[in-house]
N, C-alpha and C positions, 0 to 999 in steps of 0.2 A: 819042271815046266809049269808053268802059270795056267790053270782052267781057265776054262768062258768066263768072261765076264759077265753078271748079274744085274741084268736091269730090271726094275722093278719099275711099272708104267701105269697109271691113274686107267681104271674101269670104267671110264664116265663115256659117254658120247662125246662131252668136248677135248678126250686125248685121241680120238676115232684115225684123225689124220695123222696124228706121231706112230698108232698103232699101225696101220694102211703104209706109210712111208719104211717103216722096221722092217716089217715084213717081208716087204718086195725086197731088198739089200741084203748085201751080201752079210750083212750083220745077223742075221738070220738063222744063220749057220755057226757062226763063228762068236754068238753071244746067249744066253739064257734068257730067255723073256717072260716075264710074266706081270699078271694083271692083278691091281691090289685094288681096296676104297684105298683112300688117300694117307687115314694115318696110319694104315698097315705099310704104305710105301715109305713113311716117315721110319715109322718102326726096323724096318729091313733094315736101312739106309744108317739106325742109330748103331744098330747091332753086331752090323758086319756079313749081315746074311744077305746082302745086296750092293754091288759097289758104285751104282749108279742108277738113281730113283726120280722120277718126277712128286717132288713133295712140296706139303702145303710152306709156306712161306713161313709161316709162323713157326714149322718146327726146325727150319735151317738152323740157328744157332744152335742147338743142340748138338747137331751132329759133329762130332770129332775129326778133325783139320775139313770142314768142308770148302767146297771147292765149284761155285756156279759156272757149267762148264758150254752154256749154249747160250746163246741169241735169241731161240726160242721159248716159250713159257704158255700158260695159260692166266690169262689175260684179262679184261673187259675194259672198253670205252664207254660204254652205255648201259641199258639194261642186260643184265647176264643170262636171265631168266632160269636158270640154275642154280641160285643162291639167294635164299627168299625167308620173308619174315612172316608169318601166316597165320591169322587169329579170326576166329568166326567172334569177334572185339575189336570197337572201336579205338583205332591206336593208345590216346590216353586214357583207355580204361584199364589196359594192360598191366599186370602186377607179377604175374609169372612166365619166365621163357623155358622152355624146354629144348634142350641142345643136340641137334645131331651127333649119334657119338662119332661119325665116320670122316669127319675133315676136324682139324685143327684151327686151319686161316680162318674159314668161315664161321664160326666160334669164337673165334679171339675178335674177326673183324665186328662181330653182334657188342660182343662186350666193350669193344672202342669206340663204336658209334654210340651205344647208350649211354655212356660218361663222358664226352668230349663232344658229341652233336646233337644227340635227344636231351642230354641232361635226364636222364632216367637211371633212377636204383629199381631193377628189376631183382627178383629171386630167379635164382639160373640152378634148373637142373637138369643136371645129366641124364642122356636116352641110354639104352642096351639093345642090342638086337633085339626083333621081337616089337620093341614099342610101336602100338598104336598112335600114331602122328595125327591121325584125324578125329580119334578120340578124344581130344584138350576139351577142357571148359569153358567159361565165363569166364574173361580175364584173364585165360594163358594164348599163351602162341608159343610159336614154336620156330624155331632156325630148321629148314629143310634145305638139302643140298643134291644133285645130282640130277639124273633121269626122272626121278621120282615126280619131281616138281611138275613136269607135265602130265604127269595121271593123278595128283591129287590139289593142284593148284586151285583147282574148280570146287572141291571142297570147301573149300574155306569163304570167308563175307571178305575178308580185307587182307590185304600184302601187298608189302616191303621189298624193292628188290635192292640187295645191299651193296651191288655195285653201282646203282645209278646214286643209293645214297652216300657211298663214299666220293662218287664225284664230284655233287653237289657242294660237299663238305671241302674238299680239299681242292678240287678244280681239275683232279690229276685221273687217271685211268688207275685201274687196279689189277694187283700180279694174285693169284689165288696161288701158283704151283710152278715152279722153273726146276730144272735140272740140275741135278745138285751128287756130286762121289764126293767118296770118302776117303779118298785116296788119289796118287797120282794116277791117272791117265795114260798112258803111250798116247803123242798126239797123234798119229796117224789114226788110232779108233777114233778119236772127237772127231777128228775130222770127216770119216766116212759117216760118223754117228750122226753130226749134223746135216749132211746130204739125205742122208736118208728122212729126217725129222723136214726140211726143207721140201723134197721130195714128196712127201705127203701134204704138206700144208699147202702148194704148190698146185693139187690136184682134188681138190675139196669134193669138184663134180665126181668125180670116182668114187671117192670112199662114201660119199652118199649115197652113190647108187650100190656101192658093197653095203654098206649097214645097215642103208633105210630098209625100214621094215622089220629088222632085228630084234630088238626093242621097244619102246613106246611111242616113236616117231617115226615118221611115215620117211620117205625118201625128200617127199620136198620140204618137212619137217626140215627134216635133220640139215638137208643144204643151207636152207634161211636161217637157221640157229649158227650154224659152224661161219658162216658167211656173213652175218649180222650182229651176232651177241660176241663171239668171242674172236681177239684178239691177241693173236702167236707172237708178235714180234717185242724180245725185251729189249726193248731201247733205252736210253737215256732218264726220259721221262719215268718210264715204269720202274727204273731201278730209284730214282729218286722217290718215288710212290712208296716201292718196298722200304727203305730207309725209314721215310716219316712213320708208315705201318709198327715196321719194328718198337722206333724208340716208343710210340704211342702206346704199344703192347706192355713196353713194362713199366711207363706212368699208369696205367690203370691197376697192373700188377702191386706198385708199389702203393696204393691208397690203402 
């Protein structure tokens, strides 16, 4: 007999309503749930210890026969404010970026806006747990990604939010993380699986009043973030978004 199925779910405040909609469903019961950073969900999702993850976009091709199995994703049309370029430096003074290690997309997206929209060769080094984010010097910044960005945003002289400048740049909205197994599915779980992910995004006023407070943002925080910045539905547009992202990903790769 087949076990629960393994889903491995993004920790951020902006999966708060995938998490809120799991929950309440009968999935609940009947599925393993747990909460990663991002490239730990990539990771699960490469390895087998997970068979269905919300992962960074940029790690999808890796993953062995994958399979985008939702309508849902996380998202942005506008500013994301969770995904940010932060330097107590004047943009073109900038000569070093420091990379979060805990997302992939937002990483790869820093590095494809520098080469293709800033026209900037930065030195790019890798963070470890631990790293001091607000410690950089003269002339670094840093890719910061998640909750964080509202408690240490204000640190900083100047920042980048890198979904307003992937829009700018391409015109298109951007997918940071969609749903993604590694294996076939039985559709009747997608199917309950996406009610429940629906279900949640569906009820924003709720999970805000469940998490506000939780973390770094307050209840009407977290409403105007979830309700303002991000952007559930993968439609059309966003998977052509993801497309251009990808191939983009590995012109720079290949320089």
């Amino acid at each position: 007999m087949m076990g629960k199925i393994k889903i491995s779910v993004v920790k951020y405040a902006n999966s708060y309503p995938f998490v809120w909609g799991l929950s309440r469903s009968r999935l609940s019961g009947l599925a393993q749930i747990e909460t990663d950073h991002p490239v730990v969900c990539a990771e699960k999702l490469k390895s087998g210890s997970a068979d269905i993850g919300l992962i960074p976009v940029a790690a999808i091709p890796e993953v062995p026969g994958y399979r985008i199995i939702s309508d849902y994703c996380i998202g942005a049309c506008r500013k994301v404010k969770t995904v940010l370029l932060l330097s107590n430096s004047e943009f073109d003074e900038i000569d070093t970026v420091y990379l979060d290690y805990r997302s992939r997309s937002s990483v790869a997206l820093a590095r494809v806006l520098a080469r293709h929209k800033w026209k900037k060769d930065f030195r790019w080094i890798p963070t470890g747990e631990g790293f001091a984010f607000t410690e950089i010097k003269k002339k670094e910044a840093v890719v910061l990604i998640g909750d964080q960005c509202f408690e240490l945003e204000s640190s900083f002289s100047y920042g980048l939010d890198l979904a307003e400048e992937w829009k700018d740049f391409t015109g298109l909205c951007f997918v940071f993380a969609c749903w993604v197994s590694n294996r076939e599915i039985p559709p009747d779980f997608i199917s309950e699986f996406n009610s429940a992910l629906k279900y949640g995004v569906d009820n924003k006023e709720e999970v805000s009043r469940h998490f506000g407070g939780s973390g770094v943002m307050s209840r009407e925080e977290l409403h105007n973030y979830l309700n303002n910045n991000i952007d559930y539905i993968l439609d059309a547009e966003k998977r052509e978004s993801m497309k251009i992202f990808l191939d983009l990903i590995k012109k720079t790769n290949e320089r």
